[in-house]
OpenMM code with the backbone's topology and positions (N, CA, C; nanometers):
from openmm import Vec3, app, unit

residues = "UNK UNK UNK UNK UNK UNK UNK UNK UNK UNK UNK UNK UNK UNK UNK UNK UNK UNK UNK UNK UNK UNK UNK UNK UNK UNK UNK UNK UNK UNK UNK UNK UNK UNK UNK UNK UNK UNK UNK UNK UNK UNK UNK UNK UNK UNK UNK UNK UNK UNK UNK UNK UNK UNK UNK UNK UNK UNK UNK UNK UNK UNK UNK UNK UNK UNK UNK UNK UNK UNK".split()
positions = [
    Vec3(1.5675, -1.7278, 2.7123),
    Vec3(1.5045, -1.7228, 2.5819),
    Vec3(1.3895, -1.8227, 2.5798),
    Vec3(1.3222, -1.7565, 2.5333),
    Vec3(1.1596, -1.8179, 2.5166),
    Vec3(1.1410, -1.9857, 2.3989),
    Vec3(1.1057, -2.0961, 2.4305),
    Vec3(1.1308, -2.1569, 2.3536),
    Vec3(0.9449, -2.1316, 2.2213),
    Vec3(0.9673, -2.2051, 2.0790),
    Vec3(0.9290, -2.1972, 1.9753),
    Vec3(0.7693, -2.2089, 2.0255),
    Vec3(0.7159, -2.2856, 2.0946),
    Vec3(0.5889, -2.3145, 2.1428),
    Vec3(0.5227, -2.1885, 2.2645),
    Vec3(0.6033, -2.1275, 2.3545),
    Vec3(0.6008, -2.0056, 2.4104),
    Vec3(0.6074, -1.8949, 2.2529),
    Vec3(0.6760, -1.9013, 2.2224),
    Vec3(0.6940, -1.7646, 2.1195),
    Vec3(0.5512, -1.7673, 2.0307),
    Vec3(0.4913, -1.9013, 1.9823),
    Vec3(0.3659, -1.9291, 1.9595),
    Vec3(0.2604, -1.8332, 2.0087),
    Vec3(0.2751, -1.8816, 2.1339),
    Vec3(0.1704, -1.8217, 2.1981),
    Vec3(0.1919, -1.6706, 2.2171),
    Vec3(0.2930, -1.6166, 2.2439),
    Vec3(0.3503, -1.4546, 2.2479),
    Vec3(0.2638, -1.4236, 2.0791),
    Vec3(0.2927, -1.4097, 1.9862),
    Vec3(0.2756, -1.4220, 1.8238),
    Vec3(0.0853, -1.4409, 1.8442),
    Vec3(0.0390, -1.5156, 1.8881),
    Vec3(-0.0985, -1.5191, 1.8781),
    Vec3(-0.1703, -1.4481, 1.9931),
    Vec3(-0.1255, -1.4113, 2.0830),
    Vec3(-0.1462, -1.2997, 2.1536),
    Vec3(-0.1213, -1.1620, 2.1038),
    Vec3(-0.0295, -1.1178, 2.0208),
    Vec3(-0.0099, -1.0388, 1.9262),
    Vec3(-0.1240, -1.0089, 1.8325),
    Vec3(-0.1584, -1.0519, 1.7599),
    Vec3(-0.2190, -1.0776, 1.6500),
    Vec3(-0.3987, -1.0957, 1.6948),
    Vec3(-0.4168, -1.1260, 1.7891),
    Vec3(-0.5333, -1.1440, 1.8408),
    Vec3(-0.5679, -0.9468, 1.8845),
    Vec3(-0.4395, -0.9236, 1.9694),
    Vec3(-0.4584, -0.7733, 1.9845),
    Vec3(-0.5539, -0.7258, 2.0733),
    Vec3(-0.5893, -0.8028, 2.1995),
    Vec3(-0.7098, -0.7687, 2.3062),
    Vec3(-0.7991, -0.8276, 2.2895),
    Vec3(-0.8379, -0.8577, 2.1525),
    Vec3(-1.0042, -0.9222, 2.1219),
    Vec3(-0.9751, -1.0727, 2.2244),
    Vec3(-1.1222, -1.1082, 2.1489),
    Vec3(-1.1292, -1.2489, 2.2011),
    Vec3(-1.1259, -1.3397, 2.0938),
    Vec3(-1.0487, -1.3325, 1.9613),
    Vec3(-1.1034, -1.3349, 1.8678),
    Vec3(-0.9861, -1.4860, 1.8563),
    Vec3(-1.0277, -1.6351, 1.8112),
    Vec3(-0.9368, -1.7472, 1.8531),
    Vec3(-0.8626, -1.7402, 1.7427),
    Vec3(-0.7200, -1.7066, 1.7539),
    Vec3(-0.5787, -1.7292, 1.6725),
    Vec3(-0.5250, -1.8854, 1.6652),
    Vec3(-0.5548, -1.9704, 1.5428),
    Vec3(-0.4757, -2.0799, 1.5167),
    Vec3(-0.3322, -2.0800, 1.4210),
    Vec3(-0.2623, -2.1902, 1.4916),
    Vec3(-0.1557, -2.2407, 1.3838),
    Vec3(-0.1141, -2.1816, 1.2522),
    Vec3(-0.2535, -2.2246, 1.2241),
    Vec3(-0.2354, -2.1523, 1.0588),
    Vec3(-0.2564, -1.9693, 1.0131),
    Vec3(-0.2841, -1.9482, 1.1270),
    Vec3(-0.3002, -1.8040, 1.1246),
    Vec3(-0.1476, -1.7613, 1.0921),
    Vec3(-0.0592, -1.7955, 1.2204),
    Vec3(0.0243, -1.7720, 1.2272),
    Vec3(0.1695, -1.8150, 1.1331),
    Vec3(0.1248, -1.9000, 1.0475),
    Vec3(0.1959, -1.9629, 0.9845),
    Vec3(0.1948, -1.8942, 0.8656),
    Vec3(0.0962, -1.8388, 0.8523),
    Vec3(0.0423, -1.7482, 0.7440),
    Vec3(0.1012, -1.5949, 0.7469),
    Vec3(0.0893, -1.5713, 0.8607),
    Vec3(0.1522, -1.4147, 0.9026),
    Vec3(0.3407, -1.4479, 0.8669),
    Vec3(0.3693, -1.5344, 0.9193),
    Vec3(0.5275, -1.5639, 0.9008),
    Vec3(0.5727, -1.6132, 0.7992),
    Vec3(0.4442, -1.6810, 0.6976),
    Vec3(0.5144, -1.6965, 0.5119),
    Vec3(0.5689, -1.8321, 0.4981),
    Vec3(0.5316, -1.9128, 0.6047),
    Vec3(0.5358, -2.0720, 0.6080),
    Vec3(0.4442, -2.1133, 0.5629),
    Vec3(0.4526, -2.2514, 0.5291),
    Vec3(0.3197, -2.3317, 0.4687),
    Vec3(0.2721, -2.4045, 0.5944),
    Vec3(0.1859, -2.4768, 0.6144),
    Vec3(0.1261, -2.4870, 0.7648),
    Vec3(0.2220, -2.6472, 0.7710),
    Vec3(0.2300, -2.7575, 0.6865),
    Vec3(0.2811, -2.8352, 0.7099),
    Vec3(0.4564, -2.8434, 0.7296),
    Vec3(0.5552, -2.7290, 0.6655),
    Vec3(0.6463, -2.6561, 0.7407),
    Vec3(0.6696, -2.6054, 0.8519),
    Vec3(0.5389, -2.5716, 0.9266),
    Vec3(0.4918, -2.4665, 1.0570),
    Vec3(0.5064, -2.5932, 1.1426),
    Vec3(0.4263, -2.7252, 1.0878),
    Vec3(0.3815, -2.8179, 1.1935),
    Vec3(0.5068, -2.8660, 1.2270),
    Vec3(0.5988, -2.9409, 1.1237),
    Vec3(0.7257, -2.9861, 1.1776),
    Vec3(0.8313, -2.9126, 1.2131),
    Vec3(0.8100, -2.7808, 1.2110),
    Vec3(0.9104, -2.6633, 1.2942),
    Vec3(0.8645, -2.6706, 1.4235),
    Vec3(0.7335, -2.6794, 1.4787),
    Vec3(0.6903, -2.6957, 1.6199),
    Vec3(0.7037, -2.8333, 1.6355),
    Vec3(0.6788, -2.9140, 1.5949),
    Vec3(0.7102, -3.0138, 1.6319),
    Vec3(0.8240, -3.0649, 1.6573),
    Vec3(0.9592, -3.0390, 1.6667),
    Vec3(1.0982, -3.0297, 1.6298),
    Vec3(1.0949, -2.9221, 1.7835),
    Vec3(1.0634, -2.8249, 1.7777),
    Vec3(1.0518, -2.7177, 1.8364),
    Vec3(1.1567, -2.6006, 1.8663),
    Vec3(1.1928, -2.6007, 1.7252),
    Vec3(1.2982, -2.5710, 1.6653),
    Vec3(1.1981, -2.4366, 1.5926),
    Vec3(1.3184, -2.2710, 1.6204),
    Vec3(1.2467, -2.1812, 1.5727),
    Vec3(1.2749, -2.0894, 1.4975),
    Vec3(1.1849, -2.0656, 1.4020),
    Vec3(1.2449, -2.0080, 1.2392),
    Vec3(1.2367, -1.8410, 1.2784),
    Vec3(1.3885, -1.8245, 1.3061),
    Vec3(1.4304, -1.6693, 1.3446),
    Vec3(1.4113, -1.6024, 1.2892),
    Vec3(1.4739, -1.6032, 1.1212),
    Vec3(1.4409, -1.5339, 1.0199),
    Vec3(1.2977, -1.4286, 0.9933),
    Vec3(1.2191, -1.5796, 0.9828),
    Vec3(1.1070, -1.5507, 0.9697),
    Vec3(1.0068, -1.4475, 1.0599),
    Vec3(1.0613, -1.4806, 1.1726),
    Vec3(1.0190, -1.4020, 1.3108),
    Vec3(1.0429, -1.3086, 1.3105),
    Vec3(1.1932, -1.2865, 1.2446),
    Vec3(1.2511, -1.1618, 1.2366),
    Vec3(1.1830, -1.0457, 1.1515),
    Vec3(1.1716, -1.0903, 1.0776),
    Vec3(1.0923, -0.9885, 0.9014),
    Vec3(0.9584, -0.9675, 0.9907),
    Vec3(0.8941, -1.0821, 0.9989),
    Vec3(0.7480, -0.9947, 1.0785),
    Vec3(0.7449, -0.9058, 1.1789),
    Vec3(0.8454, -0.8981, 1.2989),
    Vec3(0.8743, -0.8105, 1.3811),
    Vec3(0.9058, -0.6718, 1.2484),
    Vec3(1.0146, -0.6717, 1.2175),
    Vec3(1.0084, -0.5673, 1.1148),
    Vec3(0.9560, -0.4516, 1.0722),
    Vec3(0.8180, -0.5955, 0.9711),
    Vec3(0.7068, -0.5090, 0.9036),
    Vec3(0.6498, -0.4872, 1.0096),
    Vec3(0.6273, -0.5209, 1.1561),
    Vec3(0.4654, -0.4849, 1.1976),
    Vec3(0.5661, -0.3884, 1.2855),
    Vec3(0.6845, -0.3273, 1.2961),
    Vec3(0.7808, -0.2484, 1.4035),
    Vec3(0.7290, -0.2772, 1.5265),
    Vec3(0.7695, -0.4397, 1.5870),
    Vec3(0.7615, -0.4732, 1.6992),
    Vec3(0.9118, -0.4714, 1.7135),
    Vec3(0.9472, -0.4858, 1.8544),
    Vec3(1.0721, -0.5087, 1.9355),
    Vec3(1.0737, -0.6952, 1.9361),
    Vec3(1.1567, -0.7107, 1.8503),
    Vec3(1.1655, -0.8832, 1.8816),
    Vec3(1.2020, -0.8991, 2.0545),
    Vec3(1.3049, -0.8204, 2.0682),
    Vec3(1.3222, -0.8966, 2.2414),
    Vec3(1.1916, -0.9264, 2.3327),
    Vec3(1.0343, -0.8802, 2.2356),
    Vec3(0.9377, -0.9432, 2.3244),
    Vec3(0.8952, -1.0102, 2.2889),
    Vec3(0.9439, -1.0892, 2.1419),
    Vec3(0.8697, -1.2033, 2.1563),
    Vec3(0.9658, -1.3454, 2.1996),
    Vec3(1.1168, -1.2831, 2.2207),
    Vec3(1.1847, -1.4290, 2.2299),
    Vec3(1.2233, -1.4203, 2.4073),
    Vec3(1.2274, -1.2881, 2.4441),
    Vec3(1.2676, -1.3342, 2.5667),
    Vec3(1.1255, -1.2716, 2.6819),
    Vec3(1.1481, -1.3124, 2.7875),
    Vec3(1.0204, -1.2564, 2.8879),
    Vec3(1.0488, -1.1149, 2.9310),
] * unit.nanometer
topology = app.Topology()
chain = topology.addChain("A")
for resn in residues:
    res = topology.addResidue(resn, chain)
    for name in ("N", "CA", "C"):
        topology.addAtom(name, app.Element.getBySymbol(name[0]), res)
């Protein structure tokens, strides 16, 4: 299983979608319904909000097993 800072980067590779287009923090913090200073001490901790991960997989009908495991 992928830890919170990998899944980061899986999630902004997502969301970027091929472009070249630069995905930050707060992008993503935004897509998952966190406030960015919630976002910061969840990565920082590196500790990872499933839930949250979960519902966006969901709505966007991704397969979570790609964003937590390789």
């Amino acid at each position: 299983m992928r830890d919170f800072r990998t899944i980061i980067e899986v999630l902004k590779e997502h969301i970027a979608d091929g472009t070249k287009a630069k995905v930050y923090d707060k992008d993503v913090a935004n897509l998952l319904h966190i406030s960015q200073s919630k976002f910061a001490t969840i990565k920082k901790r590196n500790s990872t909000p499933f839930v949250e991960i979960l519902e966006y997989c969901h709505q966007k009908g991704l397969c979570c097993s790609e964003i937590f495991f390789d």
